[in-house]
C-alpha positions, 0 to 999 in steps of 0.5 A: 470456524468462519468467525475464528478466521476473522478474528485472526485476520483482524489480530493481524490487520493490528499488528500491522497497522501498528508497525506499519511504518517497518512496513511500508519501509519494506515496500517501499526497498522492494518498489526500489529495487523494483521499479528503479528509476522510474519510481517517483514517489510512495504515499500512504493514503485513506482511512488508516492515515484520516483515522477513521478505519475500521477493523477490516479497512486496508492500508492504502499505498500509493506507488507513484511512477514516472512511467506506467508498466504492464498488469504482470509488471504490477502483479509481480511487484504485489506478490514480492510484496506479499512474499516478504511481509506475509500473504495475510496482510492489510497493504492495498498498493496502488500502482500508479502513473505521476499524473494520475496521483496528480489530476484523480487521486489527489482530488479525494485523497485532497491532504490526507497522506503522507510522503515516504 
């Protein structure tokens, strides 16, 4: 049963990355709509962009504000997310202030990303 469950996982985590551009367009109108103004920027970063993933690996996304908001804010945002694109998915959103893009995440991330 449990094996059954993973392998439907992994069907969707494909199907996902392999539209995942319509997606991260989702989430990027939803962040817009969201967060308004004080969104700057949306990266999507880590192993899914490096090439390097696994079946099971995430999608990272980084939702870059100008501002930092409060956890509910946060929490709210992820369940709109997961609301519109499905419970099930391999999104992992990063909601995060400019300068922690800046002077933390960019250290690791270093040029594997991409603007949206």
């Amino acid at each position: 049963m449990a094996l059954d469950y993973m392998f439907e996982v992994v069907k969707k985590y494909e199907y996902y990355r392999r539209n995942w551009r319509k997606y991260v367009e989702v989430i990027k109108e939803i962040a817009s709509k969201y967060f308004g103004e004080n969104l700057a920027s949306i990266y999507v970063f880590g192993s899914f962009i490096r090439g390097d993933y696994k079946p099971l690996s995430d999608i990272d996304v980084a939702i870059v504000l100008f501002r930092e908001v409060d956890e509910w804010s946060r929490a709210r945002f992820r369940l709109l997310v997961k609301r519109e694109i499905g419970l099930i998915n391999p999104f992992e959103i990063h909601i995060i202030t400019a300068d922690l893009w800046k002077n933390w995440f960019l250290r690791f991330v270093k040029k594997d990303y991409i603007e949206i």
